[in-house]
PDB file of N, CA, C and O in Angstrom, chain B, residues numbered from 101:
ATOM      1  N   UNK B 101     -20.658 -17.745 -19.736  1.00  0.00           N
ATOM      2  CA  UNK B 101     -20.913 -16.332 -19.529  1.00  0.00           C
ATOM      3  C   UNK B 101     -20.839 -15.623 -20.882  1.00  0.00           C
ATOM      4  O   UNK B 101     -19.943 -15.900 -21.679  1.00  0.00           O
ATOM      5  N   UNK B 102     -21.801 -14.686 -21.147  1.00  0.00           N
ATOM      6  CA  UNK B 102     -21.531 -14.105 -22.355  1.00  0.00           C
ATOM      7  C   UNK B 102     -20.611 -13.340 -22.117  1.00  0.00           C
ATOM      8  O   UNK B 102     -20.089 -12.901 -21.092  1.00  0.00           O
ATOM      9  N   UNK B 103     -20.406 -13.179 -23.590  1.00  0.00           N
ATOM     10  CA  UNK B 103     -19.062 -11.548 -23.461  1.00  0.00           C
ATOM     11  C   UNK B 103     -19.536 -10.148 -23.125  1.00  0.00           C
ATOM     12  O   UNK B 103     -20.001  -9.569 -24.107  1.00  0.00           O
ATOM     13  N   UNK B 104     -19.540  -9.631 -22.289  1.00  0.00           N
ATOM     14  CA  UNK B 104     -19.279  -8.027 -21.753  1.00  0.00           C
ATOM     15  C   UNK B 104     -19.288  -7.332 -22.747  1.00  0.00           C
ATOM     16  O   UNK B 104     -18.748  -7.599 -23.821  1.00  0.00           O
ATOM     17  N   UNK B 105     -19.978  -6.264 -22.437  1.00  0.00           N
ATOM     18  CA  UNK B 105     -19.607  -5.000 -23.731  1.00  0.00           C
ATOM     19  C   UNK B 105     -18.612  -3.972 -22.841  1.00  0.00           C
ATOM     20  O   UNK B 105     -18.768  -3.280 -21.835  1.00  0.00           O
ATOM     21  N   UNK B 106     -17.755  -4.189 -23.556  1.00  0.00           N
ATOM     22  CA  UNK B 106     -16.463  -3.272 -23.052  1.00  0.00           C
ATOM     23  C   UNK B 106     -16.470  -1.773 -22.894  1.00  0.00           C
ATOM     24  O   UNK B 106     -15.677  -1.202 -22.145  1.00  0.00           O
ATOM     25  N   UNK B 107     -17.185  -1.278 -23.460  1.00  0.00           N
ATOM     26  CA  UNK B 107     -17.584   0.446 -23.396  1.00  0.00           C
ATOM     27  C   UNK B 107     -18.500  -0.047 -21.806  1.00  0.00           C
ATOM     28  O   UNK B 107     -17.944   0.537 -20.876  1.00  0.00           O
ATOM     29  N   UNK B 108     -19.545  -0.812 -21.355  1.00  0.00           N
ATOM     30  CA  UNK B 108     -20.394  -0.656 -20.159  1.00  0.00           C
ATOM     31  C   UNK B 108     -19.307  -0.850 -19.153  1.00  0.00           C
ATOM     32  O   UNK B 108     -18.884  -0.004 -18.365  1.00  0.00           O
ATOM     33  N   UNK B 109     -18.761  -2.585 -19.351  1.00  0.00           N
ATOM     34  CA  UNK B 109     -17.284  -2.745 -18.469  1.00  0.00           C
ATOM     35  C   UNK B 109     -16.973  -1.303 -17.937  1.00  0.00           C
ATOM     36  O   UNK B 109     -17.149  -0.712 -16.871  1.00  0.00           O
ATOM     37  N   UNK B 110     -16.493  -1.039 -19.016  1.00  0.00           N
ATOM     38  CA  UNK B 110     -15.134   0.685 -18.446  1.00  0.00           C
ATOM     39  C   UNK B 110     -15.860   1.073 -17.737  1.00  0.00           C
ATOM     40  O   UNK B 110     -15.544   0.897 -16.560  1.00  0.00           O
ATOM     41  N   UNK B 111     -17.084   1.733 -17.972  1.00  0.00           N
ATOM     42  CA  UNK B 111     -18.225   2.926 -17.266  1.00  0.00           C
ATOM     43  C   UNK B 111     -18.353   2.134 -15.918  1.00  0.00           C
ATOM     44  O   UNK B 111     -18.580   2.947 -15.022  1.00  0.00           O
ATOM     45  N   UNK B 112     -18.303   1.081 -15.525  1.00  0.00           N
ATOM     46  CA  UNK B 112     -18.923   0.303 -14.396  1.00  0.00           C
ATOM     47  C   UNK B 112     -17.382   0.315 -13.195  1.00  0.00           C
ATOM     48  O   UNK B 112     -17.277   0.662 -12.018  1.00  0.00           O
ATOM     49  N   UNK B 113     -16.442  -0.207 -14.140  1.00  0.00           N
ATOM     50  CA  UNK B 113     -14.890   0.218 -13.631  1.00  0.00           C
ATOM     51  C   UNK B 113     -14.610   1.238 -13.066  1.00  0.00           C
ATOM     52  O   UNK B 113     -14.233   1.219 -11.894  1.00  0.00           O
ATOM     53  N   UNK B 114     -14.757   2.615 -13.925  1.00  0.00           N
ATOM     54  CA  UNK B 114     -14.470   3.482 -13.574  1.00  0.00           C
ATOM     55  C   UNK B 114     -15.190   3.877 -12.265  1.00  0.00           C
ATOM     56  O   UNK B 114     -14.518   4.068 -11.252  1.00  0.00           O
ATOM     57  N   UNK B 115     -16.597   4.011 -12.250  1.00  0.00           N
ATOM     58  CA  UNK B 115     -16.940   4.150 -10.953  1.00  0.00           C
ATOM     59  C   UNK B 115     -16.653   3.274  -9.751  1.00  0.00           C
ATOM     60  O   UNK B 115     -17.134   3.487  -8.638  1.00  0.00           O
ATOM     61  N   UNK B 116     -15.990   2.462  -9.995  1.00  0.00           N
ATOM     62  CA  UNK B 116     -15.346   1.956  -8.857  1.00  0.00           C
ATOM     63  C   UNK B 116     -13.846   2.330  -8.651  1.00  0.00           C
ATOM     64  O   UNK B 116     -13.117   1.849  -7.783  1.00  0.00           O
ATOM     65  N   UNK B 117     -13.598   2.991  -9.311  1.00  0.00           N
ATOM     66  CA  UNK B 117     -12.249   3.494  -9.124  1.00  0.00           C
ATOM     67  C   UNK B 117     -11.383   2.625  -9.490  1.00  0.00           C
ATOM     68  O   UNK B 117     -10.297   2.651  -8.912  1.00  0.00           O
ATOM     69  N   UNK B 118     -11.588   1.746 -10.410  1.00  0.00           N
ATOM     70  CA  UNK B 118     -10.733   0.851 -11.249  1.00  0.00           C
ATOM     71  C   UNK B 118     -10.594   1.442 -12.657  1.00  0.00           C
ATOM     72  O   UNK B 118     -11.230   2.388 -13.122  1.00  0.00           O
ATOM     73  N   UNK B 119      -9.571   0.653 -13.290  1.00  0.00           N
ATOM     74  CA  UNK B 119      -9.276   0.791 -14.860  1.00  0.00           C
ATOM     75  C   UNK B 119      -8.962  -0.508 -15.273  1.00  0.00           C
ATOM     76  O   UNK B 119      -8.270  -1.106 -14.450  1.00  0.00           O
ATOM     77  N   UNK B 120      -9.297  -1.252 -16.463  1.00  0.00           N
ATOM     78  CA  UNK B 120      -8.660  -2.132 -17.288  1.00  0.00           C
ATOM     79  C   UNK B 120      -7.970  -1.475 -18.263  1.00  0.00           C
ATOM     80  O   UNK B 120      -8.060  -0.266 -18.474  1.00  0.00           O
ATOM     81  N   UNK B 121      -7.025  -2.531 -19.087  1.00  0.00           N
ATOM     82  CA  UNK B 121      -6.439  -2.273 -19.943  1.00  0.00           C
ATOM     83  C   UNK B 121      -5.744  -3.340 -20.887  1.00  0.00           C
ATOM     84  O   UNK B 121      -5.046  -4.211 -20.368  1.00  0.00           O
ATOM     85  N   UNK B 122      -5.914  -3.293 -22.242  1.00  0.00           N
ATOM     86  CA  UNK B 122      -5.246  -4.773 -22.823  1.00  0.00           C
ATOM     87  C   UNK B 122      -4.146  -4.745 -23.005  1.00  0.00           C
ATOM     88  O   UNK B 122      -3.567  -3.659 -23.002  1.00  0.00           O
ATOM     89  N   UNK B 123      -3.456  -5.945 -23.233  1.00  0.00           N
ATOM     90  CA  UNK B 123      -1.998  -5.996 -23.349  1.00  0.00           C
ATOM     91  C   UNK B 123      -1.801  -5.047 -24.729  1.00  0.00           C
ATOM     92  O   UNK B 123      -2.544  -5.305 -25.676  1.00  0.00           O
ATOM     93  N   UNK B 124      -0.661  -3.778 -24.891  1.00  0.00           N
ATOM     94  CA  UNK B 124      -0.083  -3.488 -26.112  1.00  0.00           C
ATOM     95  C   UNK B 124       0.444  -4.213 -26.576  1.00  0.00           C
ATOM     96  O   UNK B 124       0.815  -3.773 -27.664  1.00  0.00           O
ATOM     97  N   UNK B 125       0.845  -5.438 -26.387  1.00  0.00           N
ATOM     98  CA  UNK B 125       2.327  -5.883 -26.803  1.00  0.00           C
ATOM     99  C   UNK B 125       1.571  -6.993 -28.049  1.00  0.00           C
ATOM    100  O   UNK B 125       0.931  -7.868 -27.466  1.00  0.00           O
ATOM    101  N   UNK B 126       1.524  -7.102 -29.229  1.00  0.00           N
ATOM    102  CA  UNK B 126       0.980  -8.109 -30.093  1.00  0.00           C
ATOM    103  C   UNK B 126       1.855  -9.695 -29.725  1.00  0.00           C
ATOM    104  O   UNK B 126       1.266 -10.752 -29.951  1.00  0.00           O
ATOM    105  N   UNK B 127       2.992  -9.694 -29.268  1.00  0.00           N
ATOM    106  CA  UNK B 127       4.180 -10.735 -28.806  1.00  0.00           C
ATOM    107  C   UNK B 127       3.546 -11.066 -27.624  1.00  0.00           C
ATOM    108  O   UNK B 127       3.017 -10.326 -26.794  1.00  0.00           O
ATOM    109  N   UNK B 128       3.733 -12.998 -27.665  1.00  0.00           N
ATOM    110  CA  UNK B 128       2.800 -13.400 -26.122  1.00  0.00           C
ATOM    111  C   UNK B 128       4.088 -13.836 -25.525  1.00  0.00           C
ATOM    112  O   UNK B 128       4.742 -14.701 -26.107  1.00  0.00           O
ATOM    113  N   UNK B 129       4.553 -13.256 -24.300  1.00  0.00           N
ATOM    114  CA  UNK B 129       5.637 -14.017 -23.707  1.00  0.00           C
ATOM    115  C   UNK B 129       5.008 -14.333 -22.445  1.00  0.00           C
ATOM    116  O   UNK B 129       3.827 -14.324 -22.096  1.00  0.00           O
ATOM    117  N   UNK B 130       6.538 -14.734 -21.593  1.00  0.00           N
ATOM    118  CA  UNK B 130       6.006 -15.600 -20.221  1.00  0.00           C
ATOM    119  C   UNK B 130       5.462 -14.579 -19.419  1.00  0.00           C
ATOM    120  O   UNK B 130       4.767 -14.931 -18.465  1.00  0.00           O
ATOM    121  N   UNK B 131       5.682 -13.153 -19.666  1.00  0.00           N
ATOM    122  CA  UNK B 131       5.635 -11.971 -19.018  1.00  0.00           C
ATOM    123  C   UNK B 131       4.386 -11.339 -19.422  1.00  0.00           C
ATOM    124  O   UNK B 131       4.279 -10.185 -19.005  1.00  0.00           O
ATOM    125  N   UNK B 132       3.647 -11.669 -19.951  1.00  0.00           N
ATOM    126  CA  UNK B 132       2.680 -10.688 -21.375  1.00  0.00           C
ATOM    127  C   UNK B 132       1.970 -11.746 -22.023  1.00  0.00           C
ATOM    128  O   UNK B 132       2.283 -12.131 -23.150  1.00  0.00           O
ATOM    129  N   UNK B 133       0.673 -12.416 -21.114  1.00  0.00           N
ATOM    130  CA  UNK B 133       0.416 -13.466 -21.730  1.00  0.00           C
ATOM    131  C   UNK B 133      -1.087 -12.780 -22.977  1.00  0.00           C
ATOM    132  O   UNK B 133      -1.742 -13.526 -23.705  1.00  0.00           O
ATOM    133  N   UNK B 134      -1.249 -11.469 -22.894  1.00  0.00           N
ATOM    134  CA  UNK B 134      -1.774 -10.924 -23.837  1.00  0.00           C
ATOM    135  C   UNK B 134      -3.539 -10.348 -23.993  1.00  0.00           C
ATOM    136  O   UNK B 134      -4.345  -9.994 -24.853  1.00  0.00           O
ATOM    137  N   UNK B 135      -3.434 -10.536 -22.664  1.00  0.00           N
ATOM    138  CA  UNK B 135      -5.151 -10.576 -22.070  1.00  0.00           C
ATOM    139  C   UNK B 135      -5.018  -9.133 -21.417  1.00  0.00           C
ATOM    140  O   UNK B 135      -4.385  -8.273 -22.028  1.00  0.00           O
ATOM    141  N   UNK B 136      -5.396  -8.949 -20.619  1.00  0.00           N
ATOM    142  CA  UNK B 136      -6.198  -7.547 -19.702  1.00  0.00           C
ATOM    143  C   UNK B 136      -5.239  -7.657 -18.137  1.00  0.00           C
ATOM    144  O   UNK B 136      -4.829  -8.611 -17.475  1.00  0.00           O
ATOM    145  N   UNK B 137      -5.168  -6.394 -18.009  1.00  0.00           N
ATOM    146  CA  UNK B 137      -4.912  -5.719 -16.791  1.00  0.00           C
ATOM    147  C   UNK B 137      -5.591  -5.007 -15.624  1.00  0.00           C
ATOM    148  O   UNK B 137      -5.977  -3.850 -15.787  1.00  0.00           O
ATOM    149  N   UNK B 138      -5.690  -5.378 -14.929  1.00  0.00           N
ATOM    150  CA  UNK B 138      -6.757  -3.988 -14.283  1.00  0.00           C
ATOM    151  C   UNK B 138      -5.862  -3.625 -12.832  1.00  0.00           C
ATOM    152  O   UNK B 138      -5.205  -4.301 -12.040  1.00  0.00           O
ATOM    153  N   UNK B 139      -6.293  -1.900 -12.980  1.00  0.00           N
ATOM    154  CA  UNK B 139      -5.176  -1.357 -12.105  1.00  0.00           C
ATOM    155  C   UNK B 139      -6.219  -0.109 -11.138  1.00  0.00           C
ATOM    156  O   UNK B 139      -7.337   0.257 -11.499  1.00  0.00           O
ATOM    157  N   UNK B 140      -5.716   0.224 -10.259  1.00  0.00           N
ATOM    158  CA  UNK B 140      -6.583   0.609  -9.031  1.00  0.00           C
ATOM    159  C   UNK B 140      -6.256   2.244  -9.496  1.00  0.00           C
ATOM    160  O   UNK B 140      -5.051   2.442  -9.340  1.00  0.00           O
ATOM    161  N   UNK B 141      -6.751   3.107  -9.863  1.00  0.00           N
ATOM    162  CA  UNK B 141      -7.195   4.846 -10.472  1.00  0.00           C
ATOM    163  C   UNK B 141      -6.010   5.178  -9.541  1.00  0.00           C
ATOM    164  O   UNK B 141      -4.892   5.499  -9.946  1.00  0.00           O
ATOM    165  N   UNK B 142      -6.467   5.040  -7.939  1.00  0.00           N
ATOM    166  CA  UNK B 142      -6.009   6.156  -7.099  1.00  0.00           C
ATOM    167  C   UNK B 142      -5.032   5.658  -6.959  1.00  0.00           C
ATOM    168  O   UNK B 142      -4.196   6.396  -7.480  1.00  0.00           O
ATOM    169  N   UNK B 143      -4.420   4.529  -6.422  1.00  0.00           N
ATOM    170  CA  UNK B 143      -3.033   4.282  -6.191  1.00  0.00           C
ATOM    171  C   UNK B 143      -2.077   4.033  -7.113  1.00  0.00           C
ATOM    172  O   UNK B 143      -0.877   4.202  -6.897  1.00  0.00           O
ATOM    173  N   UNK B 144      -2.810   3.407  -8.739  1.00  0.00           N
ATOM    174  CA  UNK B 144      -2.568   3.335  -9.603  1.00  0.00           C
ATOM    175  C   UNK B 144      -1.123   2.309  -9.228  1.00  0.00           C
ATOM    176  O   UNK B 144       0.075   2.593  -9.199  1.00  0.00           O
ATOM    177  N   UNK B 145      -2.054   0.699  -8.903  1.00  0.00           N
ATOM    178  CA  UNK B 145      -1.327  -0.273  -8.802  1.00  0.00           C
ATOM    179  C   UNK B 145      -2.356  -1.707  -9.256  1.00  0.00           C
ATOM    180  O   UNK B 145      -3.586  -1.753  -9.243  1.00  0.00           O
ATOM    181  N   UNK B 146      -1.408  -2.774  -9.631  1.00  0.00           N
ATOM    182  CA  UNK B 146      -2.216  -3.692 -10.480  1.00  0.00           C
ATOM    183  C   UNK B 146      -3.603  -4.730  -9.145  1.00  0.00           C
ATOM    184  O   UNK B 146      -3.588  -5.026  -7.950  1.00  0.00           O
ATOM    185  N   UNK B 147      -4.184  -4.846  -9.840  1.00  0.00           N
ATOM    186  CA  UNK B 147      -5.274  -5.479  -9.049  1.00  0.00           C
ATOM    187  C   UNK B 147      -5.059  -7.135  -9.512  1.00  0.00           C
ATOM    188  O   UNK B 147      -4.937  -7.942  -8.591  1.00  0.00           O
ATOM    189  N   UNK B 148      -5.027  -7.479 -10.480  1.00  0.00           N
ATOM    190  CA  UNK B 148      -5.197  -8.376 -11.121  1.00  0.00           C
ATOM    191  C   UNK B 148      -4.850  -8.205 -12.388  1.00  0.00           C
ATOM    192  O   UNK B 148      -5.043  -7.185 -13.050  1.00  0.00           O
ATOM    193  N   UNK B 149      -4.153  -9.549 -12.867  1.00  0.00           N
ATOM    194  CA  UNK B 149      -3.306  -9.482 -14.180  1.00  0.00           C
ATOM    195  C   UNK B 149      -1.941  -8.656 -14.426  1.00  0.00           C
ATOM    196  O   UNK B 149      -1.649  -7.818 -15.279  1.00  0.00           O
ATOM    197  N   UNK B 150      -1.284  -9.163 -13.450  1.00  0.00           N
ATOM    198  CA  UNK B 150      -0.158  -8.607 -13.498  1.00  0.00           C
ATOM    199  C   UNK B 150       0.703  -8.977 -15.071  1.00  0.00           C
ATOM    200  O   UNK B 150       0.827  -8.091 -15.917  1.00  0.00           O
ATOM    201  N   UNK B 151       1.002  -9.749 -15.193  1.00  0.00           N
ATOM    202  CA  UNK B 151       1.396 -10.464 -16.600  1.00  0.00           C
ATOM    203  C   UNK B 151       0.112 -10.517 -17.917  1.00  0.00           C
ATOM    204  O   UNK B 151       0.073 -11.196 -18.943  1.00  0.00           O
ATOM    205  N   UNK B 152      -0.949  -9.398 -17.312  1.00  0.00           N
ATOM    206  CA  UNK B 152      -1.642  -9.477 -18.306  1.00  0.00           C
ATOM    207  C   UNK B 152      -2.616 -10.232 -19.102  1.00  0.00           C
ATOM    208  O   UNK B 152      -3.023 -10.102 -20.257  1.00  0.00           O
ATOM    209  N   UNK B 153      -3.027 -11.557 -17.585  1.00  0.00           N
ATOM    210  CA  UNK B 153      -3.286 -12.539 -17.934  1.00  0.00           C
ATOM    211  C   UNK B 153      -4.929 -12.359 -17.464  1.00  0.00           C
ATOM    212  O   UNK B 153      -5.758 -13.143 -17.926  1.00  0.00           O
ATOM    213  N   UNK B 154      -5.150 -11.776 -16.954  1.00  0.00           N
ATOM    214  CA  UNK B 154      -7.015 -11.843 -16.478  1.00  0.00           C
ATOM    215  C   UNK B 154      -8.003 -11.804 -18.367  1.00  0.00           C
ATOM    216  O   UNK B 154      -7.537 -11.124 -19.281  1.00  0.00           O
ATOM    217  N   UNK B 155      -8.916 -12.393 -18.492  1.00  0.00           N
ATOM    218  CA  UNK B 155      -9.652 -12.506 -19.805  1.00  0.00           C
ATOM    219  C   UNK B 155     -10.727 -11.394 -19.291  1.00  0.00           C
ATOM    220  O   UNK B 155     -10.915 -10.817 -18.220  1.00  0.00           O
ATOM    221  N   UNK B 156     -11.303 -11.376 -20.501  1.00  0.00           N
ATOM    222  CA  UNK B 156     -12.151  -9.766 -20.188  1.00  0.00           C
ATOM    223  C   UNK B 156     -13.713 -10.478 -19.368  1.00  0.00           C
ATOM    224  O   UNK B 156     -14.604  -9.669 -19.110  1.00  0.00           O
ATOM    225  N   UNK B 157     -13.924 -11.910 -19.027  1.00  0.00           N
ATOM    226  CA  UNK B 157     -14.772 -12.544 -18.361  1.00  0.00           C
ATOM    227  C   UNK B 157     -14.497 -12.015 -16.826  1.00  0.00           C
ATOM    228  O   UNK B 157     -15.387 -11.528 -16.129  1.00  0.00           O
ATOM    229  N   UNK B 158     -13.068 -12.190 -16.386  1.00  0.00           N
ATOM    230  CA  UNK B 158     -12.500 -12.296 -15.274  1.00  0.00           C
ATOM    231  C   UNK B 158     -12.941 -10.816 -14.842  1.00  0.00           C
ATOM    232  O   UNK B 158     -13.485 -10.596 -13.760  1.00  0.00           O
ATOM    233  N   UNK B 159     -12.679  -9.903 -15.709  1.00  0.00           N
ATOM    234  CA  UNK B 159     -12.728  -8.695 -15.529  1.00  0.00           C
ATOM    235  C   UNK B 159     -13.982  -8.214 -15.195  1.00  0.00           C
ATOM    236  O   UNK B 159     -14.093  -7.164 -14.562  1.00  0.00           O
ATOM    237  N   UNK B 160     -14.975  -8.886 -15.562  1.00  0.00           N
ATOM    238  CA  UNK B 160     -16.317  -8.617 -15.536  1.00  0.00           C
ATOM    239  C   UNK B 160     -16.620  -8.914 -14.471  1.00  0.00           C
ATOM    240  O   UNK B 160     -17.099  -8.268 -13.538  1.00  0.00           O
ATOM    241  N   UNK B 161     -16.179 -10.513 -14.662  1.00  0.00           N
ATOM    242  CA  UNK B 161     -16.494 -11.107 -12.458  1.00  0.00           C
ATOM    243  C   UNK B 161     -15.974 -10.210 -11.578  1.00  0.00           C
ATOM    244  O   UNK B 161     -16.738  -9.799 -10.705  1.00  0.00           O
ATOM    245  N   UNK B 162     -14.909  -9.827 -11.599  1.00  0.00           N
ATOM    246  CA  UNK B 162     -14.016  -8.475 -10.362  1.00  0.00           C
ATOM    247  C   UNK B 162     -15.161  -7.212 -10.471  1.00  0.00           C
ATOM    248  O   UNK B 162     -15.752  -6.747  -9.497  1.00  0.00           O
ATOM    249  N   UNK B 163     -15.267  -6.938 -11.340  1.00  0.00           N
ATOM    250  CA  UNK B 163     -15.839  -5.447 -11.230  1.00  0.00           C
ATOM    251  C   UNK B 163     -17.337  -5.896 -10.762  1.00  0.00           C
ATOM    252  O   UNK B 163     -17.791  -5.156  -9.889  1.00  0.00           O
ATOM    253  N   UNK B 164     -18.257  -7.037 -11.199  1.00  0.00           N
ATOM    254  CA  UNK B 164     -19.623  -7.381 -10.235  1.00  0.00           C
ATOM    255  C   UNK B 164     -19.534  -7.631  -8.716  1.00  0.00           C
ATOM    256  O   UNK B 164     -20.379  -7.254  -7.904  1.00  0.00           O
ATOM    257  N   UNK B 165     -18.061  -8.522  -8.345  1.00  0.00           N
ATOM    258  CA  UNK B 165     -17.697  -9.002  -7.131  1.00  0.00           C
ATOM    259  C   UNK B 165     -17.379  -7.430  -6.545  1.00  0.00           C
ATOM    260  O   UNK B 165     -17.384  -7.382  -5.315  1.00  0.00           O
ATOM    261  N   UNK B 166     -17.154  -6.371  -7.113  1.00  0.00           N
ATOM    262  CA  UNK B 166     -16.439  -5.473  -6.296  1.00  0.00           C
ATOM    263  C   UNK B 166     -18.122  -4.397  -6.147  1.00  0.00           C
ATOM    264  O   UNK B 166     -18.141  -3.508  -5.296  1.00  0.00           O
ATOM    265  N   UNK B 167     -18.977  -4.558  -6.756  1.00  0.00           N
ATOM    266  CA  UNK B 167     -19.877  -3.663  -6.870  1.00  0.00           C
ATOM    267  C   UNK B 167     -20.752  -4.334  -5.659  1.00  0.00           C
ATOM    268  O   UNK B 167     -20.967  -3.705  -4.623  1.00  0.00           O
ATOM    269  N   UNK B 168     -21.260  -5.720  -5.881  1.00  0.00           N
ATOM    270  CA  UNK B 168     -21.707  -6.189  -4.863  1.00  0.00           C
ATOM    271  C   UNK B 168     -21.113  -6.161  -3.595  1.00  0.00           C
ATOM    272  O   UNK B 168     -21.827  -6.597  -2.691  1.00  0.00           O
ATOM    273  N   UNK B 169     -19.998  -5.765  -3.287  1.00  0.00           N
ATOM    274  CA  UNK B 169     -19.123  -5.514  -1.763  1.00  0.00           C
ATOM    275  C   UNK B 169     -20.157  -4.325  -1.182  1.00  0.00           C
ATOM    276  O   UNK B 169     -19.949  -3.807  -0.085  1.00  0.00           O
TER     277      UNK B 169
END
């Protein structure tokens, strides 16, 4: 899969009422494996990547899988 352009990602996210977000933390622990988050706008709870672990591929698949719903 190629890589995503992350400015379209967001715009495509957002209208689904999602957000991503990358790990702040430059430190990879067991908690913070240093990849992407994505968290739901309105309830503003994690969807995937709780530990931060979804790659910005994954992120791309969720937000096509969620558009095609």
């Amino acid at each position: 899969m190629t890589q995503p352009s992350i400015s379209n990602l967001k715009k495509r996210a957002k209208a689904l009422g999602i957000r991503f977000a990358k790990s702040p933390s430059p430190n990879i622990t067991s908690e913070n494996l240093g990849e992407f988050r994505v968290i739901d706008i309105a309830g503003n709870y994690v969807i995937r990547g709780s530990r931060f672990d979804c790659s910005l591929d994954e992120v791309a698949a969720l937000v096509a899988e969620m558009e095609a719903a």
